[in-house]
C-alpha positions, 0 to 999 in steps of 0.5 A, a space after each residue: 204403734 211404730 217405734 219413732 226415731 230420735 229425730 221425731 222424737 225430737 220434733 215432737 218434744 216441747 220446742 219442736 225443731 228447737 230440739 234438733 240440733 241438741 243431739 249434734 253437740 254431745 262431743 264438745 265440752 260446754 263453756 258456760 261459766 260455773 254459776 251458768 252450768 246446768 246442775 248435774 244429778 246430786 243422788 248418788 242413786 241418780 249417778 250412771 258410770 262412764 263405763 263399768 270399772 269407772 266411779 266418775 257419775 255421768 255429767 251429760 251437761 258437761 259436753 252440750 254446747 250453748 245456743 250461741 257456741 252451737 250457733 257460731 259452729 253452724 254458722 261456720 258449717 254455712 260459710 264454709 258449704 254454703 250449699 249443704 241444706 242440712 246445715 241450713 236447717 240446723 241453724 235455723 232451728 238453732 235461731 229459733 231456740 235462740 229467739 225463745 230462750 232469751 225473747 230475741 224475735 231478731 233470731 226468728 228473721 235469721 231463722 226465716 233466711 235459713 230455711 229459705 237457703 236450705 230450701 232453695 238447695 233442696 226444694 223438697 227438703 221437709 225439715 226446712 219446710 217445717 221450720 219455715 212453717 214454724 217460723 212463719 207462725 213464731 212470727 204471728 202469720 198464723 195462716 201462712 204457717 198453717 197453710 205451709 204445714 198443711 202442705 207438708 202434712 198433704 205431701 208427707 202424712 207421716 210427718 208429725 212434726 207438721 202436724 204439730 205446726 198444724 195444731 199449733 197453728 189453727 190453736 192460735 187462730 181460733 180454729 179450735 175444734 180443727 186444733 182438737 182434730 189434729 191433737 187427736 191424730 197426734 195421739 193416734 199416730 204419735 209414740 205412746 205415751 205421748 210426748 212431753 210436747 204433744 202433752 203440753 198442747 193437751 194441757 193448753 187446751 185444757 185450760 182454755 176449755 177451763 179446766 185448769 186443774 187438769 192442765 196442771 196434771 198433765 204438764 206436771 207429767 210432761 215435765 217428769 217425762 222431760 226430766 226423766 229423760 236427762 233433757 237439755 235444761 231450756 226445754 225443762 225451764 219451759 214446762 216449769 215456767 208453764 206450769 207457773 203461768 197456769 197456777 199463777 192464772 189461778 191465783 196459786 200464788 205458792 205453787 207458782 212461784 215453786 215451779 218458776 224458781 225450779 225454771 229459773 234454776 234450770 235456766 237462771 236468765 229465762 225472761 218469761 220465768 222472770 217476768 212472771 215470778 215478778 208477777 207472783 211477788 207483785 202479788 204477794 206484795 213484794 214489791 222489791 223483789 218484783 222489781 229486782 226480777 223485772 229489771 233482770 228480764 228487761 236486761 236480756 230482752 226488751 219485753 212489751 209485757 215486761 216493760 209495762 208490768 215494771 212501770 206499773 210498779 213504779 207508778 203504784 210506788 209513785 215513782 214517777 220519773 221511771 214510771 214514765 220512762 218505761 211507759 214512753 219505752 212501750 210507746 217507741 215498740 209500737 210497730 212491733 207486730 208480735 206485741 199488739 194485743 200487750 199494746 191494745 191493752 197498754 193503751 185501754 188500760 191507761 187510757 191513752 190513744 183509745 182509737 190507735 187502740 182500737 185499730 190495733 184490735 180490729 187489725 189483729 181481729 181481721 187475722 185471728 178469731 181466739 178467745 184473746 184476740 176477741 177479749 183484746 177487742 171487747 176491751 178496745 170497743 168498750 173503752 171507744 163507747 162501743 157498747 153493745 159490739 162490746 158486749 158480742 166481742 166478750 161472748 166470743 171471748 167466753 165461749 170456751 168457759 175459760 177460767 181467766 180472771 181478766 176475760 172475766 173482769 172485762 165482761 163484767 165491767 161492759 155488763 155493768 156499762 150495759 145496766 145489767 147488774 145481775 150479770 156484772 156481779 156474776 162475772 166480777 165475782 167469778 173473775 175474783 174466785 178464778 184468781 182473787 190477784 190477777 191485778 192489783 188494780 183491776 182486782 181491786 176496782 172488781 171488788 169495788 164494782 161488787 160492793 156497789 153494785 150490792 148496795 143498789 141491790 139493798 136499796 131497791 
């Protein structure tokens, strides 16, 4: 296996270009306030001199500069040569570790115009070739990225970093077995062991193929190799946080919550890892807390998901009044074009504008062919009297046995409309084993289904 340098290594590790820049900024001392300051080793066997008659530990988070203090320094690099593709294409990697720390899908427009600067200095540039590539995808144009990495990747076979974009890319659109190929070339052709990244993209397919248990395994190990190797913290919060979405998934109520207070302390305003510990506490029937880590994930980023999870909350608490602001705040997002499927399932779900609902999922369907895109599109159809498309579109939801509770719940309740009670129970009941707490209300109405259906049964 050829020795990969630290620049494709980099690439290869969980935020992908995100990761470039932080190898630049070791010199400068970070000016992040205390209680914001990355955590240094507390086990004095973990502690590594300067030099060998020093006693000071090796505190490597001192000298890394935040996002926006490196951000700021790149853009200064720009003004002053606006002409220097590599500059260009730092910052737009930069831009990007901006929009996914903090949800600020502005960043991923800077980000765009970046790699287009660098590559209109040097064409042939493939890190900014990359980079648009991945930002292209970041902002849901999943066949244009694809299409500009393949590109890359026909040009420069030895360009794994485009590889990545290619498997991430055809993942997102559905195109799963051409996703599994090119996450087979990544391990044939990628450092051994693999990357915390490419075994990232191991465990998400993984849990799609429903083997969730598997795909725990292998983030747990990614994000050991990603400790071990003194990583910046953005990138550690990223595998705990997934590894709490999964478990989470799973109705693992305990373990999730541990893995997203390790994200958080890693990087304490995370709004993914805030949202979904709020989702825990919901569950768990700590509705305070909830609400207290929702409004700090709102407070960083706008979030659609987010958003709807906190008026959820406040209508359940029949506090009405913020209920509905934050219900009108999700309709005034509607345009955003990275949040259909949240929007879809938002209106379905309460019952509003069930025909906007409905283009919106035939629009997204038009595009991507996943799992989740068809499931968003069941539940539209279903919710516009469309029976038996219904019925298909939940099929091409469930052909990878994914362990999703709400794929579950939603085939069942379309089996049940379709008078297929044998098939309704089965489904209901297998969302309810996958994750008995995937909605406080639709678990709820699946146990009710249940029970109904049972005394039809019984009175036959």
């Amino acid at each position: 296996m050829p020795k990969l340098s630290r620049m494709k290594m980099l690439l290869l590790s969980g935020l992908s270009l995100v990761a470039v820049a932080a190898v630049w900024f070791q010199p400068w001392r970070s000016a992040q306030s205390p209680e914001s300051q990355p955590i240094p080793p507390t086990d004095p066997a973990d502690a590594i001199p300067v030099r060998p008659d020093s006693e000071l530990p090796y505190r490597p988070y001192d000298y890394q500069l935040t996002t926006e203090q490196a951000i700021r320094f790149f853009q200064d690099r720009v003004r002053n040569d606006p002409q220097n593709h590599l500059n260009l294409t730092i910052l737009g990697s930069l831009y990007i570790r901006k929009a996914r720390e903090i949800g600020d899908h502005a960043a991923y427009d800077k980000a765009d115009d970046a790699f287009r600067r660098a590559l209109a200095a040097f064409p042939g540039h493939t890190p900014a070739r990359v980079g648009l590539a991945l930002v292209t995808c970041a902002r849901h144009k999943f066949a244009e990225g694809l299409q500009l990495a393949q590109q890359v990747y026909r040009e420069s076979p030895e360009s794994l970093e485009a590889l990545v974009v290619v498997a991430d890319a055809h993942l997102e659109l559905g195109n799963y077995p051409e996703a599994e190929a090119a996450l087979q070339e990544l391990l044939r052709k990628g450092p051994t062991p693999p990357t915390p990244g490419i075994r990232a993209r191991e465990a998400r397919l993984a849990e799609l193929k429903g083997n969730p248990d598997r795909a725990v395994v292998l983030l747990r190990d990614a994000a050991d190799a990603e400790r071990a190797a003194q990583s910046f913290k953005e990138p550690l919060a990223w595998y705990s946080m997934r590894l709490g979405e999964v478990l989470l998934s799973q109705g693992r109520l305990d373990e999730a919550a541990r893995y997203l207070d390790i994200a958080l302390k890693d990087h304490p305003t995370f709004p993914a890892a805030l949202m979904l510990l709020g989702r825990v506490r919901v569950a768990q029937g700590r509705d305070d807390e909830a609400s207290e880590l929702f409004s700090r994930a709102l407070r960083v980023t706008p979030d659609i998901p987010t958003i709807i999870a906190a008026a959820d909350l406040h209508a359940r608490r029949g506090e009405t009044v913020p209920a509905k602001v934050f219900y009108d705040e999700v309709e005034k997002l509607d345009q955003n074009p990275l949040a259909s499927r949240d929007l879809v399932l938002y209106y379905c779900d309460h019952d509003r504008k069930l025909p906007h609902a409905l283009e919106l999922a035939q629009r997204e369907a038009a595009a991507r062919k996943d799992i989740y895109t068809a499931d968003t599109l069941a539940w539209a159809l279903f919710k516009n009297g469309q029976l038996l498309e219904a019925e298909k579109a939940t099929t091409d939801a469930l052909r990878l046995g994914t362990h999703d509770a709400l794929l579950l719940y939603h085939a069942g309740v379309i089996a049940q409309s379709m008078a297929k009670p044998d098939k309704a129970r089965d489904l209901l009941t297998q969302a309810l084993a996958v994750n008995p707490h995937f909605s406080v209300i639709q678990a709820g109405d699946a146990r009710q289904r249940i029970g109904k259906l049972d005394q039809a049964t019984r009175r036959q």
